[in-house]
mmCIF file of the N, C-alpha and C atoms, coordinates in Angstrom:
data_MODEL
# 
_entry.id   MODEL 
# 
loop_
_atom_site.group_PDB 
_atom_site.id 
_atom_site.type_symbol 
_atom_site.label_atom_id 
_atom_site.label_alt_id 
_atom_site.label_comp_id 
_atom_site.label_asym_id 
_atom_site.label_entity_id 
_atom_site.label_seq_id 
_atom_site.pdbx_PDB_ins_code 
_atom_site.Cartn_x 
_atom_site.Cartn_y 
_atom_site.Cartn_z 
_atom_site.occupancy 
_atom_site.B_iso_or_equiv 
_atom_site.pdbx_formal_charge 
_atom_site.auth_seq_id 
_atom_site.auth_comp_id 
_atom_site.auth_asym_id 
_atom_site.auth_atom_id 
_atom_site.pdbx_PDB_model_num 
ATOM 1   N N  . UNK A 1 1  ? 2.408   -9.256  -14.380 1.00 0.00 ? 1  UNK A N  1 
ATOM 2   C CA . UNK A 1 1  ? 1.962   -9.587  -13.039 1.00 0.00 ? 1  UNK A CA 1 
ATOM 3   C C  . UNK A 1 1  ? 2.993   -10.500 -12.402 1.00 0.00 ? 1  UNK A C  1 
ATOM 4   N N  . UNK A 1 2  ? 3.387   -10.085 -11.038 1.00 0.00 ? 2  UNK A N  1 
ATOM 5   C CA . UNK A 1 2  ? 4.604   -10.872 -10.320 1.00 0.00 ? 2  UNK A CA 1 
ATOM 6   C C  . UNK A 1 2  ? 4.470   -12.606 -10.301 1.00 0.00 ? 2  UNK A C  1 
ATOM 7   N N  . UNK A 1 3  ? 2.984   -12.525 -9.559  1.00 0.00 ? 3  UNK A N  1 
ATOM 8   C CA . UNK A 1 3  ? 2.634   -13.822 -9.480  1.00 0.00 ? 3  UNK A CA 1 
ATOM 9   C C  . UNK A 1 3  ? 1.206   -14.468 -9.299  1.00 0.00 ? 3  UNK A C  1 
ATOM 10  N N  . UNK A 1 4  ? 0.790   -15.431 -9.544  1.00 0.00 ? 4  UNK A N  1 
ATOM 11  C CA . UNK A 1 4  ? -0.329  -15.451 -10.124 1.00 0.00 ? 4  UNK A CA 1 
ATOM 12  C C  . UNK A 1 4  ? -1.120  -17.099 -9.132  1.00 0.00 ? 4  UNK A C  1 
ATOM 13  N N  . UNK A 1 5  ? -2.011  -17.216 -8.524  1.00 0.00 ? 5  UNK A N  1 
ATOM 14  C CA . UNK A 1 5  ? -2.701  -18.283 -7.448  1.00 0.00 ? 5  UNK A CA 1 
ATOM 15  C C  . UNK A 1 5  ? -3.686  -18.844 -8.797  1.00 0.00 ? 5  UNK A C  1 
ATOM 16  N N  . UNK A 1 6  ? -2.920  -20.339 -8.297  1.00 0.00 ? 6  UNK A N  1 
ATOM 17  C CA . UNK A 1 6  ? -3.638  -20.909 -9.505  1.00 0.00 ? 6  UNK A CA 1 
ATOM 18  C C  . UNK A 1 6  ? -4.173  -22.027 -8.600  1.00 0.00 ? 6  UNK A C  1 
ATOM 19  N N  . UNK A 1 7  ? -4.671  -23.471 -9.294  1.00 0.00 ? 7  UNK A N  1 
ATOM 20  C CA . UNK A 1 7  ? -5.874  -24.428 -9.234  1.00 0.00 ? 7  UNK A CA 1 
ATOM 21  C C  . UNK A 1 7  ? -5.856  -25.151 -7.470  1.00 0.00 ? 7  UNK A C  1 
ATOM 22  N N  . UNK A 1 8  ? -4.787  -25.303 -6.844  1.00 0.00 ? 8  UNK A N  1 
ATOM 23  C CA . UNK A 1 8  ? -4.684  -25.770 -6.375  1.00 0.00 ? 8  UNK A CA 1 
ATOM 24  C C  . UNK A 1 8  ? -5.441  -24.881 -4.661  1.00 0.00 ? 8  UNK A C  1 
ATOM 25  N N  . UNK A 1 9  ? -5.289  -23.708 -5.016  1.00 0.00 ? 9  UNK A N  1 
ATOM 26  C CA . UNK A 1 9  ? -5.954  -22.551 -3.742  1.00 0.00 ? 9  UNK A CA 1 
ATOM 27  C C  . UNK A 1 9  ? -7.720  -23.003 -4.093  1.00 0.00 ? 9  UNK A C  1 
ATOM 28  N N  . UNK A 1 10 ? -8.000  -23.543 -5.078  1.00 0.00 ? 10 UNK A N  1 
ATOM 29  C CA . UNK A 1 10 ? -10.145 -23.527 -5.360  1.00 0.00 ? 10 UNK A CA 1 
ATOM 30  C C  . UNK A 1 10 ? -10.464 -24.404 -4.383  1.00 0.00 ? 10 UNK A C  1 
ATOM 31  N N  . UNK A 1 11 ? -11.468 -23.860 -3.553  1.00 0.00 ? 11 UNK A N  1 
ATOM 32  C CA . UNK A 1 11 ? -12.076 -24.557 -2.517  1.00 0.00 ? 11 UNK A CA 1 
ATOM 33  C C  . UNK A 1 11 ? -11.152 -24.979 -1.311  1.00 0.00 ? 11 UNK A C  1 
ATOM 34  N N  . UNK A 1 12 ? -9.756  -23.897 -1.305  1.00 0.00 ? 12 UNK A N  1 
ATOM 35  C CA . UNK A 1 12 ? -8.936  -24.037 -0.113  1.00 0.00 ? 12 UNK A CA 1 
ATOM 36  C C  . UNK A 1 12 ? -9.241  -22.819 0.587   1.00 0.00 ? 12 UNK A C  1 
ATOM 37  N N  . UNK A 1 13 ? -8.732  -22.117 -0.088  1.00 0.00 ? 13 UNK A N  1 
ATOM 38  C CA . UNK A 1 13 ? -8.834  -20.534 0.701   1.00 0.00 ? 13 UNK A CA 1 
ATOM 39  C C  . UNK A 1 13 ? -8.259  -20.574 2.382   1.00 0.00 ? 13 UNK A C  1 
ATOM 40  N N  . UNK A 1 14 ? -6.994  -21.016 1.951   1.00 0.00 ? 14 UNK A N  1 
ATOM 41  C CA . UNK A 1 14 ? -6.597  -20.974 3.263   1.00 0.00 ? 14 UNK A CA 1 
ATOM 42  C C  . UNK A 1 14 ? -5.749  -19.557 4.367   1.00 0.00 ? 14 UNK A C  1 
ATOM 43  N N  . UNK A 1 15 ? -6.110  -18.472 3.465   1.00 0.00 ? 15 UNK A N  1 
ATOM 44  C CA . UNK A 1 15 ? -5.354  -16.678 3.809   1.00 0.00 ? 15 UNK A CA 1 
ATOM 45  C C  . UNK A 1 15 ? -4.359  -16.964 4.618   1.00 0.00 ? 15 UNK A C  1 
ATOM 46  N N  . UNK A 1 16 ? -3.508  -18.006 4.609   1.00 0.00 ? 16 UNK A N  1 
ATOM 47  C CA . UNK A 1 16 ? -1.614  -17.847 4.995   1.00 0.00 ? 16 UNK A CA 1 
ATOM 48  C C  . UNK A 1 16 ? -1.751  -17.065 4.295   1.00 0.00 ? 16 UNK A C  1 
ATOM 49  N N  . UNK A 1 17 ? -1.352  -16.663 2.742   1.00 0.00 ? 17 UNK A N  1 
ATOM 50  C CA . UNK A 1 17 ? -1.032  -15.819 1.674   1.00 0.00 ? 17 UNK A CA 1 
ATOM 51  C C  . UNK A 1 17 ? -1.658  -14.164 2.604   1.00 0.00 ? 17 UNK A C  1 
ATOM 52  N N  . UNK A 1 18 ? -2.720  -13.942 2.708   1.00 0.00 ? 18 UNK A N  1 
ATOM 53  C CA . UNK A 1 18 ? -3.363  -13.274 3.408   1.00 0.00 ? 18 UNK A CA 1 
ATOM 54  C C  . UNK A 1 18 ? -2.552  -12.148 4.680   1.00 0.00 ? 18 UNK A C  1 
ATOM 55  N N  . UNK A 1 19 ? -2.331  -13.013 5.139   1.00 0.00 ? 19 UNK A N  1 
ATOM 56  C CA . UNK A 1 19 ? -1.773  -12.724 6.229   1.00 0.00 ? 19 UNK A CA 1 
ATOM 57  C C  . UNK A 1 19 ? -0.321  -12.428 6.325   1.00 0.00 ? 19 UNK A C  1 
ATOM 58  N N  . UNK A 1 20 ? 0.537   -12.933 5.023   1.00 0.00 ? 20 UNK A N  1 
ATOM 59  C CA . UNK A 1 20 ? 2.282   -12.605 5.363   1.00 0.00 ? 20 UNK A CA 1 
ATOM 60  C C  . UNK A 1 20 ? 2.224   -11.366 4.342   1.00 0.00 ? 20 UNK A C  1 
ATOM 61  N N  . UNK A 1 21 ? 0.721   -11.457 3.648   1.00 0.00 ? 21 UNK A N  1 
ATOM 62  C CA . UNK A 1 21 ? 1.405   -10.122 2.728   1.00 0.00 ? 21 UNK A CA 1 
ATOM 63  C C  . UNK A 1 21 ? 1.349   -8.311  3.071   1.00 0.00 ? 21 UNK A C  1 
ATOM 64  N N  . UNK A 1 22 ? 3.072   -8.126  3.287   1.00 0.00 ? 22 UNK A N  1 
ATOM 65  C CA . UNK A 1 22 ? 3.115   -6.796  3.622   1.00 0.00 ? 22 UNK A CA 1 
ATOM 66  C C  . UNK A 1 22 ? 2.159   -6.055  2.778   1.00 0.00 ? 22 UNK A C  1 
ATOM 67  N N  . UNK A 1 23 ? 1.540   -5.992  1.393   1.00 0.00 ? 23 UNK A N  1 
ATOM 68  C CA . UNK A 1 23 ? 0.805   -4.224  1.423   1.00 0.00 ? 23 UNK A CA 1 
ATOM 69  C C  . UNK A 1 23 ? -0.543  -4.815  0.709   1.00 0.00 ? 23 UNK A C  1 
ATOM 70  N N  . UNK A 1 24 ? -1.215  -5.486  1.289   1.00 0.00 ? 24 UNK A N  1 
ATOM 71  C CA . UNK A 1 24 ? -2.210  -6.321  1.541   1.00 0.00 ? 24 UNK A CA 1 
ATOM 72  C C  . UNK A 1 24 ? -2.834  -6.325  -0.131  1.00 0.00 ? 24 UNK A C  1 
ATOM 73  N N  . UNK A 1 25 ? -2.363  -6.974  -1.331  1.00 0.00 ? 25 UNK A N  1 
ATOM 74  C CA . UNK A 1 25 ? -2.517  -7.094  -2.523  1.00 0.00 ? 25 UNK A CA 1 
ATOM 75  C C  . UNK A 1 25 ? -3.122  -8.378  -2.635  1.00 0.00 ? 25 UNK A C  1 
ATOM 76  N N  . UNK A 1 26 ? -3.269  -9.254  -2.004  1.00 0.00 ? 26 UNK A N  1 
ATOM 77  C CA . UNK A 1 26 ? -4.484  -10.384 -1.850  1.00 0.00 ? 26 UNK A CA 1 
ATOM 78  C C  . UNK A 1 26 ? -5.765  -10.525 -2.041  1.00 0.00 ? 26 UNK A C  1 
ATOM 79  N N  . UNK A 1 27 ? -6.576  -10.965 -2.730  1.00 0.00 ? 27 UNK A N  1 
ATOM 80  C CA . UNK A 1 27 ? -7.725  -10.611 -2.604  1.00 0.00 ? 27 UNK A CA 1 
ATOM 81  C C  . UNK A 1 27 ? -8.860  -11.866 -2.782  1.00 0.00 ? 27 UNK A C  1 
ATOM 82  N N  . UNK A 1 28 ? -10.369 -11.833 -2.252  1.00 0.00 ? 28 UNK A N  1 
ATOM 83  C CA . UNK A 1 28 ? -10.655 -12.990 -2.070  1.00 0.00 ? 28 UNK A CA 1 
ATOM 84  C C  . UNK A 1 28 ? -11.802 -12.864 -3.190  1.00 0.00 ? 28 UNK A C  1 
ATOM 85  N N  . UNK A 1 29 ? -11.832 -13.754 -4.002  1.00 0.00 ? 29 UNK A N  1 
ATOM 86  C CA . UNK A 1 29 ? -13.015 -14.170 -5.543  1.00 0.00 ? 29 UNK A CA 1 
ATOM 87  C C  . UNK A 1 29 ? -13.813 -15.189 -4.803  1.00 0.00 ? 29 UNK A C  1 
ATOM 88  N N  . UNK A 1 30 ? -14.749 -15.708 -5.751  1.00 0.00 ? 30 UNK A N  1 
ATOM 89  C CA . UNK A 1 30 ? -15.715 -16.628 -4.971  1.00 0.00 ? 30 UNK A CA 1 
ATOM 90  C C  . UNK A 1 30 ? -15.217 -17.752 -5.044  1.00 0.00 ? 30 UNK A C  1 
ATOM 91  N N  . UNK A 1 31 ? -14.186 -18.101 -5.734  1.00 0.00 ? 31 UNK A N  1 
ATOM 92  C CA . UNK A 1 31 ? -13.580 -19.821 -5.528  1.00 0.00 ? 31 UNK A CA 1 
ATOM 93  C C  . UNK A 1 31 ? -11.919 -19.637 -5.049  1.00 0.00 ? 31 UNK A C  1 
ATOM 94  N N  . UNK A 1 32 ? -11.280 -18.598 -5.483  1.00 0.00 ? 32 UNK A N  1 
ATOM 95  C CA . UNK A 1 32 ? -10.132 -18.324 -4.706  1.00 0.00 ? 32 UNK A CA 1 
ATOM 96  C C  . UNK A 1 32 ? -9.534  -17.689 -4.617  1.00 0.00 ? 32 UNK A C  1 
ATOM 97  N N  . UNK A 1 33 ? -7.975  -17.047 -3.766  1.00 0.00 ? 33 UNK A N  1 
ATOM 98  C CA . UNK A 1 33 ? -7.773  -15.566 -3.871  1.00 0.00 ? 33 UNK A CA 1 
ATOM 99  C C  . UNK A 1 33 ? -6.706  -15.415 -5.245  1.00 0.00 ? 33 UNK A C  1 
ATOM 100 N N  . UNK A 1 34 ? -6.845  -13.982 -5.391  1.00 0.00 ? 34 UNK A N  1 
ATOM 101 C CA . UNK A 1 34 ? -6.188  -13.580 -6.430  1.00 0.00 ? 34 UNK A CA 1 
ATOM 102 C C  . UNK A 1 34 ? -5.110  -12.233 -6.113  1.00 0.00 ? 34 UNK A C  1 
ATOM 103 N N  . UNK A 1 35 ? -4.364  -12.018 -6.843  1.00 0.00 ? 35 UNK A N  1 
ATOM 104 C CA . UNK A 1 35 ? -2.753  -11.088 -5.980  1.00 0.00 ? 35 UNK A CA 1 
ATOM 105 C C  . UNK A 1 35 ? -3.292  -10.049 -7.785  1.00 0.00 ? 35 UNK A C  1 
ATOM 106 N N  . UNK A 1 36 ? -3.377  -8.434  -7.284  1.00 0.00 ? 36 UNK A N  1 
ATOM 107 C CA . UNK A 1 36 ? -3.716  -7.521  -7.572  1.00 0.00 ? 36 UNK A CA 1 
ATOM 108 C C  . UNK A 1 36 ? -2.044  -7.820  -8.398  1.00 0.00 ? 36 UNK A C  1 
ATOM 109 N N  . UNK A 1 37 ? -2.122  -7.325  -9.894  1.00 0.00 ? 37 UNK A N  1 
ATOM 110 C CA . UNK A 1 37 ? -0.770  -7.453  -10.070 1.00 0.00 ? 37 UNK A CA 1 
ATOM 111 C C  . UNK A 1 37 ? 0.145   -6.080  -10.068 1.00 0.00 ? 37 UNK A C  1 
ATOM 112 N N  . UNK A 1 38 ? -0.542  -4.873  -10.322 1.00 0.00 ? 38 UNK A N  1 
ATOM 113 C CA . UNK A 1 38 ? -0.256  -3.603  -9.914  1.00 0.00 ? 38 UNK A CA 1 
ATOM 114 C C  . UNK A 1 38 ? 0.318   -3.286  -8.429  1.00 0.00 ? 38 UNK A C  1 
ATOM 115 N N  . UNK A 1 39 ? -0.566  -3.612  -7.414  1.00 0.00 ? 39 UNK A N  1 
ATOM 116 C CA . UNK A 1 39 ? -0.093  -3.635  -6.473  1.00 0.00 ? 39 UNK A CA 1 
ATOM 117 C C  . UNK A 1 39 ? 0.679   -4.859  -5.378  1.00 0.00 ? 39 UNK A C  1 
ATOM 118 N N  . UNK A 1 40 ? 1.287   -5.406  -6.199  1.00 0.00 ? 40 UNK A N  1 
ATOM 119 C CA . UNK A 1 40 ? 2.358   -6.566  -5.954  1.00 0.00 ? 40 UNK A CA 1 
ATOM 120 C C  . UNK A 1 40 ? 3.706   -6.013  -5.822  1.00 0.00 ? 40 UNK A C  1 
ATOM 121 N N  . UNK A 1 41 ? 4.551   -6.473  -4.305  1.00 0.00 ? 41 UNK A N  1 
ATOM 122 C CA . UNK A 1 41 ? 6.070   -5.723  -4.889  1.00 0.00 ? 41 UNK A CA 1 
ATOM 123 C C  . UNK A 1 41 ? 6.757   -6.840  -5.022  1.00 0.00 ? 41 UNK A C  1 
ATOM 124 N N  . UNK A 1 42 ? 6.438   -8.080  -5.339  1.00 0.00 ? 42 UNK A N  1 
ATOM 125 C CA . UNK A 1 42 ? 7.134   -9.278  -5.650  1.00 0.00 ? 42 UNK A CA 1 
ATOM 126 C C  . UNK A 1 42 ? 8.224   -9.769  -4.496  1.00 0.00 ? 42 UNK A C  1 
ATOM 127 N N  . UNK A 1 43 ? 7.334   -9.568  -3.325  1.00 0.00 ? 43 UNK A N  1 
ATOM 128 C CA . UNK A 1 43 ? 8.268   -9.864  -2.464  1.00 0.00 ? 43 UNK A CA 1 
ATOM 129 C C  . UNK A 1 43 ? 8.891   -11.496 -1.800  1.00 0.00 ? 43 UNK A C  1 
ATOM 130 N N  . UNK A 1 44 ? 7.669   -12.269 -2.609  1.00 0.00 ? 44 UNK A N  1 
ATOM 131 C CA . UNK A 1 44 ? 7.461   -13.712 -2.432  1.00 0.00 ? 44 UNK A CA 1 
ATOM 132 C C  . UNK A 1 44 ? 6.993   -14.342 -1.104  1.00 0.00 ? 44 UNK A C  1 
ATOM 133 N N  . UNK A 1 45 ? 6.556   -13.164 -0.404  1.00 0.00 ? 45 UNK A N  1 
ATOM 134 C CA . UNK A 1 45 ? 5.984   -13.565 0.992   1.00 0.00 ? 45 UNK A CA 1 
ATOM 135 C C  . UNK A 1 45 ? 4.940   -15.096 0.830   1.00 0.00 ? 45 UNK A C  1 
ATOM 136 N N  . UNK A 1 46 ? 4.027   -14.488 0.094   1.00 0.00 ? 46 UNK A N  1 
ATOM 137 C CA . UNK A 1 46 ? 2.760   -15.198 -0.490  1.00 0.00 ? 46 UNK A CA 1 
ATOM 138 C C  . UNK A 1 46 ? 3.427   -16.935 -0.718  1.00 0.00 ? 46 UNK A C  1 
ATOM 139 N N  . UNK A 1 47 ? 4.085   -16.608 -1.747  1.00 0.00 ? 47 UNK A N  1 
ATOM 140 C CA . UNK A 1 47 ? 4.639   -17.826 -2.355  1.00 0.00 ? 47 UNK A CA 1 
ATOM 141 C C  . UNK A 1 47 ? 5.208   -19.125 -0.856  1.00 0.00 ? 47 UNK A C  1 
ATOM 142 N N  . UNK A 1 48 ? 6.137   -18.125 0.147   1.00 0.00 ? 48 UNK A N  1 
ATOM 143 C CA . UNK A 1 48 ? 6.601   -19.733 0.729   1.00 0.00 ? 48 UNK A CA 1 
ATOM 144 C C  . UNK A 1 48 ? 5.308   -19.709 1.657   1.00 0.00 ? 48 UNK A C  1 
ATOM 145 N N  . UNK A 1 49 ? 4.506   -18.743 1.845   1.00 0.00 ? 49 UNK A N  1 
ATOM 146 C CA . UNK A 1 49 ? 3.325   -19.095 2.779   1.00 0.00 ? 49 UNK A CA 1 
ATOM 147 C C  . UNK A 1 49 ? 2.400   -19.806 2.663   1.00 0.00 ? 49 UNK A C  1 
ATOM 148 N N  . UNK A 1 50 ? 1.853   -20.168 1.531   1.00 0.00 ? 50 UNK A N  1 
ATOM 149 C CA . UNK A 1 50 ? 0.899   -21.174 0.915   1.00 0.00 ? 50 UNK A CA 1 
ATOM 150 C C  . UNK A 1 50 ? 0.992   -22.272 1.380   1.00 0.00 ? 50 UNK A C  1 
ATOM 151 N N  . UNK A 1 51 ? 0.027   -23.103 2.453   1.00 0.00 ? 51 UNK A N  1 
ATOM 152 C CA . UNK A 1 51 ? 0.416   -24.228 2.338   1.00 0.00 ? 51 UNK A CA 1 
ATOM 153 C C  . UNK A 1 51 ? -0.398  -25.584 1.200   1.00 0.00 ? 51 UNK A C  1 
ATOM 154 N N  . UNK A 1 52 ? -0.592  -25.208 0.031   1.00 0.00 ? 52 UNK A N  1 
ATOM 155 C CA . UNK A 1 52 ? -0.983  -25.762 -1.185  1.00 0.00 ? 52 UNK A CA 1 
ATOM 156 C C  . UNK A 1 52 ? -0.222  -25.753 -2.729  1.00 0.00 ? 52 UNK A C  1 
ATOM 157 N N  . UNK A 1 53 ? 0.528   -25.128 -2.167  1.00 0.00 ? 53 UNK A N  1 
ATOM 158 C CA . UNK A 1 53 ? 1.710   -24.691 -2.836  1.00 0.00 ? 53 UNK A CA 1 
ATOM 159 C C  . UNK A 1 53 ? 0.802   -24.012 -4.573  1.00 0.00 ? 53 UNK A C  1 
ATOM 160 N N  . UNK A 1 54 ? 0.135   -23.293 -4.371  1.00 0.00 ? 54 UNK A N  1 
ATOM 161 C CA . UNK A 1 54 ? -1.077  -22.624 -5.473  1.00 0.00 ? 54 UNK A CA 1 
ATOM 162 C C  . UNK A 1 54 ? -0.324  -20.981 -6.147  1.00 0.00 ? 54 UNK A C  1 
ATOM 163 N N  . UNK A 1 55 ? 1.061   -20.484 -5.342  1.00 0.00 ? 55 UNK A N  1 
ATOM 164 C CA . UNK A 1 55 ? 1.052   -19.106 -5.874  1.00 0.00 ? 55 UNK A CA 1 
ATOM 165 C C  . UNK A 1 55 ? 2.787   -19.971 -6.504  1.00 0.00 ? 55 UNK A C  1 
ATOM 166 N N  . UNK A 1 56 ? 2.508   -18.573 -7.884  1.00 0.00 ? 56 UNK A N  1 
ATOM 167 C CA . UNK A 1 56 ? 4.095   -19.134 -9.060  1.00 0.00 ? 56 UNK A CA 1 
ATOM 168 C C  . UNK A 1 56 ? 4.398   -17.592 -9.421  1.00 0.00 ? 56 UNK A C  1 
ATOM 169 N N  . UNK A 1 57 ? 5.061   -17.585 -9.240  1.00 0.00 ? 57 UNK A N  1 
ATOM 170 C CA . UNK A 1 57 ? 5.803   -16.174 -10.380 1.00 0.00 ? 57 UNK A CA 1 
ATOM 171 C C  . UNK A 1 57 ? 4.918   -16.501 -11.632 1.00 0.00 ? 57 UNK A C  1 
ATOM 172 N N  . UNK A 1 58 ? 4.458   -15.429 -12.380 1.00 0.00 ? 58 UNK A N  1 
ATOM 173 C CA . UNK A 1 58 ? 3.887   -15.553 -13.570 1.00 0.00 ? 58 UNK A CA 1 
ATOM 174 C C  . UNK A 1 58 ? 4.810   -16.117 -14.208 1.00 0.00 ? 58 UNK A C  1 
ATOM 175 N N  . UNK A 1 59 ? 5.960   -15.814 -14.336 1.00 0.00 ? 59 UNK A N  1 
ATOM 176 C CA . UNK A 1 59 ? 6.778   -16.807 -15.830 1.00 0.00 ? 59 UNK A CA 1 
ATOM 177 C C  . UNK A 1 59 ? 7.042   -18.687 -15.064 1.00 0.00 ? 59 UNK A C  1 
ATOM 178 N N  . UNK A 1 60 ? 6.887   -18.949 -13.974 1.00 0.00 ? 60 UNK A N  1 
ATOM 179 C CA . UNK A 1 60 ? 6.637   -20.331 -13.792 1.00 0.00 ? 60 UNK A CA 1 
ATOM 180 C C  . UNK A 1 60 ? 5.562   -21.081 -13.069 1.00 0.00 ? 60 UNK A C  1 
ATOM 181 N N  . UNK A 1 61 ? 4.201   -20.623 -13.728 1.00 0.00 ? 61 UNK A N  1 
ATOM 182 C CA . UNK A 1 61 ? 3.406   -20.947 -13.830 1.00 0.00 ? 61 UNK A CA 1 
ATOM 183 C C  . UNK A 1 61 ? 2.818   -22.684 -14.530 1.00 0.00 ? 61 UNK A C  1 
ATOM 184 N N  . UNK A 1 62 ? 2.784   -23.802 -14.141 1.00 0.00 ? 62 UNK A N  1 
ATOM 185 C CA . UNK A 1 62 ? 3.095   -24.767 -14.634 1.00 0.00 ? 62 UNK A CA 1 
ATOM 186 C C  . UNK A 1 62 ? 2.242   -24.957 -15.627 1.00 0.00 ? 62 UNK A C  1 
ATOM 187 N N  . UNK A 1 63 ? 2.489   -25.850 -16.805 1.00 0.00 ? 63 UNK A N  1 
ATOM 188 C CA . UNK A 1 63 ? 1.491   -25.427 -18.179 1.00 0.00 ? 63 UNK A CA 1 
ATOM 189 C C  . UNK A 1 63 ? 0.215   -25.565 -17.777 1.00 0.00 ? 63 UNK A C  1 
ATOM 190 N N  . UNK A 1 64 ? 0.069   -26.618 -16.935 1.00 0.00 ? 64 UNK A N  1 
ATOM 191 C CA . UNK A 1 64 ? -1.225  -27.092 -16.514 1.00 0.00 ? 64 UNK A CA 1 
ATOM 192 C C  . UNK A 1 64 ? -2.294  -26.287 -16.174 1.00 0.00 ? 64 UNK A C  1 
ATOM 193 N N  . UNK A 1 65 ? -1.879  -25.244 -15.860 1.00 0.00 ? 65 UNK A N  1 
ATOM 194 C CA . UNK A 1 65 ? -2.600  -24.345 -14.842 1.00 0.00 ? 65 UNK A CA 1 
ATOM 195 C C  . UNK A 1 65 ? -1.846  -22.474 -15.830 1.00 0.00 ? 65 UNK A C  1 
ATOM 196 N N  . UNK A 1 66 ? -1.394  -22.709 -16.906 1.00 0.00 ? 66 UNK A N  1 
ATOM 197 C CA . UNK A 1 66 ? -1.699  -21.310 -17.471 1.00 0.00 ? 66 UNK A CA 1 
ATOM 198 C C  . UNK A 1 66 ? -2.838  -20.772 -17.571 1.00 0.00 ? 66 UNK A C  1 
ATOM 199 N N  . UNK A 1 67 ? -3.729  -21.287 -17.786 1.00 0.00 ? 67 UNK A N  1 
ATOM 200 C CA . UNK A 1 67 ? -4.921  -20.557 -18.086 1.00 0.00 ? 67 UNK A CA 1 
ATOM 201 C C  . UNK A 1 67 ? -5.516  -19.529 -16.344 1.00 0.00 ? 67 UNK A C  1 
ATOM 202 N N  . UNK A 1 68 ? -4.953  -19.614 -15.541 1.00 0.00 ? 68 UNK A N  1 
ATOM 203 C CA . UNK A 1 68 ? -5.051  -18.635 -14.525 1.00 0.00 ? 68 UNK A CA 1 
ATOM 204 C C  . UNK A 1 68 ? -4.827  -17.397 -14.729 1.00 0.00 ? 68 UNK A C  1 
ATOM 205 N N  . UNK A 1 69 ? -3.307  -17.321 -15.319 1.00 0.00 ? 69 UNK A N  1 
ATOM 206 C CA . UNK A 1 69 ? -2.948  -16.138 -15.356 1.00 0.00 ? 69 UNK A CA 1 
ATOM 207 C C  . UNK A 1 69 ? -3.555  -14.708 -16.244 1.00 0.00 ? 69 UNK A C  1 
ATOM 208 N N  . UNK A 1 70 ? -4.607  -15.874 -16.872 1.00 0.00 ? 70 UNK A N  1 
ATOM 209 C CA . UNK A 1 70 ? -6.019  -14.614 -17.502 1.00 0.00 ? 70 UNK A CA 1 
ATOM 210 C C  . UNK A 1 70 ? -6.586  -14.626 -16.454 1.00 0.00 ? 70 UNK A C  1 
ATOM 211 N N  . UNK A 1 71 ? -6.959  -15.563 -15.944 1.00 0.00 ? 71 UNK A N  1 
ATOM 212 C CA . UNK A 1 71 ? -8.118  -15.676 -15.296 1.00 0.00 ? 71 UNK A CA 1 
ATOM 213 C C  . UNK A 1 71 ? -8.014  -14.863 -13.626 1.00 0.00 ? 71 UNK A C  1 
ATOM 214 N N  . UNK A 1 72 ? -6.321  -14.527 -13.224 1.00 0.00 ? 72 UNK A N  1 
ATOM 215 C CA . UNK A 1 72 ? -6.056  -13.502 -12.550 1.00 0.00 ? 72 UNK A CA 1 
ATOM 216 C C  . UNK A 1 72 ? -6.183  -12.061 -13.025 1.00 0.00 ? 72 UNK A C  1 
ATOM 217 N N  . UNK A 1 73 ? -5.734  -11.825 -14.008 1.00 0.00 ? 73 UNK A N  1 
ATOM 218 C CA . UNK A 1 73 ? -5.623  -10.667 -15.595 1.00 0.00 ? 73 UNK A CA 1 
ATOM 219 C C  . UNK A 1 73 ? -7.380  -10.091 -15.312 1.00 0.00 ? 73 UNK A C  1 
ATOM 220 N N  . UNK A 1 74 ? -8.086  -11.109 -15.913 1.00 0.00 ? 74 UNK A N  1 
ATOM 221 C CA . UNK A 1 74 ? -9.638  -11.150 -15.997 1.00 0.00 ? 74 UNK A CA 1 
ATOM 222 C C  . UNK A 1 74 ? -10.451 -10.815 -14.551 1.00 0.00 ? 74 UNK A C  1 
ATOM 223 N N  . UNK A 1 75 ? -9.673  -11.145 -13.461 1.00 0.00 ? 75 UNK A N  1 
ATOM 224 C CA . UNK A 1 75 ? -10.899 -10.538 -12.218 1.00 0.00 ? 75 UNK A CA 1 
ATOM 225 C C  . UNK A 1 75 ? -10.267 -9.085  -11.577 1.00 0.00 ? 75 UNK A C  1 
ATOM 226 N N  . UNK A 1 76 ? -9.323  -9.058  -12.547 1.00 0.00 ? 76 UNK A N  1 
ATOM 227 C CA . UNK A 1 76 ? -8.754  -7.251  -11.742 1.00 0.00 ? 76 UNK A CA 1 
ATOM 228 C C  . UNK A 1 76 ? -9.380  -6.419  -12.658 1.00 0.00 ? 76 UNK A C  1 
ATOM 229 N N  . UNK A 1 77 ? -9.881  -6.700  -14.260 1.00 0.00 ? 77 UNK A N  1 
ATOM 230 C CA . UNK A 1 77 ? -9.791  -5.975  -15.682 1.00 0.00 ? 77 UNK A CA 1 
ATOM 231 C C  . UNK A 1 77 ? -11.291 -4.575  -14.829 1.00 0.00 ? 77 UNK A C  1 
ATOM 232 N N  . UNK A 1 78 ? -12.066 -4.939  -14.421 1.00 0.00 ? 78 UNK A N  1 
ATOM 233 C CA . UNK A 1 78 ? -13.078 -4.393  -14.368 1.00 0.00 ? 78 UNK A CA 1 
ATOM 234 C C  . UNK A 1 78 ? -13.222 -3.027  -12.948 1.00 0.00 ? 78 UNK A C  1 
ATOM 235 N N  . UNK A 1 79 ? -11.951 -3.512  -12.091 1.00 0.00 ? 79 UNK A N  1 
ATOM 236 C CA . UNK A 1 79 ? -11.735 -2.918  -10.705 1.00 0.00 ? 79 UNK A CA 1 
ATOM 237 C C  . UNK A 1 79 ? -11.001 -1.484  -10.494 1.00 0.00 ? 79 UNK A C  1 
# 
């Protein structure tokens, strides 16, 4: 998965991310959004748009906040 919205988007939900992303791979969970990783073209739109600074490339994901990148993994598994 390109990139992965971690702790800092819960209880922001602010859809900048939303809105710059060309092929609309955003998506909204009940505490915050999550980026479809299939349909991601890693374009980093998302990333400078955030103003919470909440989206990382999966490989720099800060340790603090690995446990997202299941927990992104985990709300697509069923879709």
């Amino acid at each position: 998965m390109p990139f992965v919205i971690a702790e800092p988007c819960i209880g922001v939900k602010d859809k900048s991310c939303v809105e710059v992303c060309p092929v609309n791979c955003i998506y909204e969970g009940d505490d915050q959004f999550y980026i479809h990783p299939d349909e991601c073209i890693d374009c980093q739109a998302c990333e400078a748009a955030c103003p919470v600074q909440a989206i990382f490339p999966d490989n720099g994901v800060p340790e603090k906040w690995k446990g997202f990148i299941g927990k992104n993994r985990e709300h697509f598994a069923n879709k």
